[in-house]
N, C-alpha and C positions, 0 to 999 in steps of 0.2 A: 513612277518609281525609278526608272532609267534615267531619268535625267537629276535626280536627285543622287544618284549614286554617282554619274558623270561628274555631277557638281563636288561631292564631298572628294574625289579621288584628283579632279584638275585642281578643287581649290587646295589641298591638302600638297599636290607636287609643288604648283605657285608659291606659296607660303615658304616650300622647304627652302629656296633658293636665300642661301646665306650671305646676304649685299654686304654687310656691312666686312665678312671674311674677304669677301673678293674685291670688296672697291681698297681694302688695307695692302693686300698682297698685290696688288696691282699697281699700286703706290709705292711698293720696295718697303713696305714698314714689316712686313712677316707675318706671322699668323698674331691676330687678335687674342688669341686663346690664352696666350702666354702673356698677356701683362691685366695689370688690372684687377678685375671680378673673373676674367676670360670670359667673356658675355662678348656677342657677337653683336649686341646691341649698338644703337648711335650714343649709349651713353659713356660706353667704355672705350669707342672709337674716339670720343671726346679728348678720351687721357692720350691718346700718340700726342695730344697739339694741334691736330689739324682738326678745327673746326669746319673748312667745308668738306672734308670727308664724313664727320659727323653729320651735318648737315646734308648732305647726300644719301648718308644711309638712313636717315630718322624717314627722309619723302620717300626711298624706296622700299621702306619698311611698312610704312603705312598706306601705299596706293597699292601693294602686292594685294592686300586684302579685297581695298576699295574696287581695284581691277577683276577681281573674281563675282566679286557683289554684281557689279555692272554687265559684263561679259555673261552672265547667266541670267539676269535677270530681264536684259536685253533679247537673248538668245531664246528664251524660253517664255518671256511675257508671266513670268510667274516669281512676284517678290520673295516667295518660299524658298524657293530652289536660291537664289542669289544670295539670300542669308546661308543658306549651307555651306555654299561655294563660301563664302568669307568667312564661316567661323572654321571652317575646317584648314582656309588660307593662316587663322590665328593659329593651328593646331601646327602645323605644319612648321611656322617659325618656329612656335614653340621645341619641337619638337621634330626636327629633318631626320631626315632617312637618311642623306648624305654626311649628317656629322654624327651619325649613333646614337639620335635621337637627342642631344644636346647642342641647344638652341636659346635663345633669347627669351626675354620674358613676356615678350606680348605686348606693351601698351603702346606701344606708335601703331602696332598693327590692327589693336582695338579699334585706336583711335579713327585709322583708316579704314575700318569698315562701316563705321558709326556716323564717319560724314555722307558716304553713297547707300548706305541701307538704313540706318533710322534718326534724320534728322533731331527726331524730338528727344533721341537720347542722347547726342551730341549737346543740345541745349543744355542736357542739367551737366553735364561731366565735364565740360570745357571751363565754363565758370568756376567751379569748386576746385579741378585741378587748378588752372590759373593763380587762384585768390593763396590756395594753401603754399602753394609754390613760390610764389611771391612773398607773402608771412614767412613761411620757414626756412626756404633754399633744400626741403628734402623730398626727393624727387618721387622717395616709394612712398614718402607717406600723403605728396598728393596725389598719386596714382590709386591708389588703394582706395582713398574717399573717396576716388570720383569712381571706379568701380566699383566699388559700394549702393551708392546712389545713382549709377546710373539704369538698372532695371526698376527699382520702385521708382526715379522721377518719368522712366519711357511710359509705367504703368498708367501712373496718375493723370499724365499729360494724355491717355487716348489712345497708346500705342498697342496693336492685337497681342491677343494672349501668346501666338506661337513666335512673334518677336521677343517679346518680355522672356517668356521664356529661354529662347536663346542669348538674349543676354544675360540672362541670370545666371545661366551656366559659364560662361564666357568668364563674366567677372568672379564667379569661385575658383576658375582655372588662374586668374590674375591675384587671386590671393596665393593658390598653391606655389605657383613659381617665383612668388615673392617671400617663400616661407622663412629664407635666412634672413631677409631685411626687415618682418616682422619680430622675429627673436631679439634683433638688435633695437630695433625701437621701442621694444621692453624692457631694453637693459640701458638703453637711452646714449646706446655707443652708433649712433645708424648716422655715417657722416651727410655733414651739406653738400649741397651741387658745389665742386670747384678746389674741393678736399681732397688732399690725397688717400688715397684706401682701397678695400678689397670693392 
């Protein structure tokens, strides 16, 4: 039980750490907050222009997680515990202690804990984001499908019940914080990758 609490409270600090506010301010561009979505994301670091800031924060977005996955899982020789450490690293982006609990949406950070904790759910979620994202150019609504499908395909492929599980939960916290850009893709206003918008 200790080391699963270790896990949830390191992964949860890990995660809080806002790359994408600090690698912008770092840069002379100001606070991220203020343009855009104000999403501390690589998606809205995208709009300063600087793609390898973007690019920088989308890897440091998603190995925060990977890093806690590995780092406990290592530490403690128990795949349990390093799922915690990384959904709690998603909780934490989502959700920092340092910005007032406003935070990003989660899916680079998904993503990165999906390649060092369950390869097989990486398998179904890469494809379908990919394939949708390519068809459509809208970024929440491949995100959304492939968190969608990515606990029933970890299911079906073999993966234990208390992973499925945690990703099951995962991907309903990726629908929560995706709640404005599901509204908008019902009203069919949800811009393309490269559009200007909130």
């Amino acid at each position: 039980m200790i080391w699963y609490t270790a896990a949830a409270l390191g992964g949860y600090l890990l995660g809080s750490i806002p790359f994408g506010l600090l690698i912008t301010r770092m840069a002379g561009l100001g606070d991220i907050r203020e343009i855009g979505s104000g999403n501390i994301g690589a998606t809205n670091v995208l709009r300063t222009g600087r793609k390898d800031l973007a690019f920088a924060t989308l890897l440091l977005d998603s190995f925060k997680a990977g890093l806690a996955v590995l780092l406990l899982t290592l530490v403690t020789g128990e795949r349990n515990v390093g799922l915690i450490a990384g959904a709690f690293a998603f909780l934490g982006h989502c959700y920092p202690i340092w910005l007032g609990f406003k935070g990003g949406k989660g899916v680079a950070t998904y993503a990165g804990l999906l390649v060092f904790a369950s390869p097989l759910a990486l398998a179904v979620g890469a494809p379908i984001w990919l394939g949708l994202f390519a068809f459509t150019r809208i970024s929440s609504l491949a995100a959304l499908s492939a968190a969608a499908f990515v606990p029933i395909g970890a299911h079906l492929l073999g993966e234990t019940s208390f992973a499925t599980f945690t990703l099951l939960a995962l991907s309903i916290l990726v629908f929560w914080t995706h709640r404005a850009n599901i509204q908008r893709l019902l009203k069919g206003t949800e811009p393309k990758f490269g559009s200007k918008s909130k």
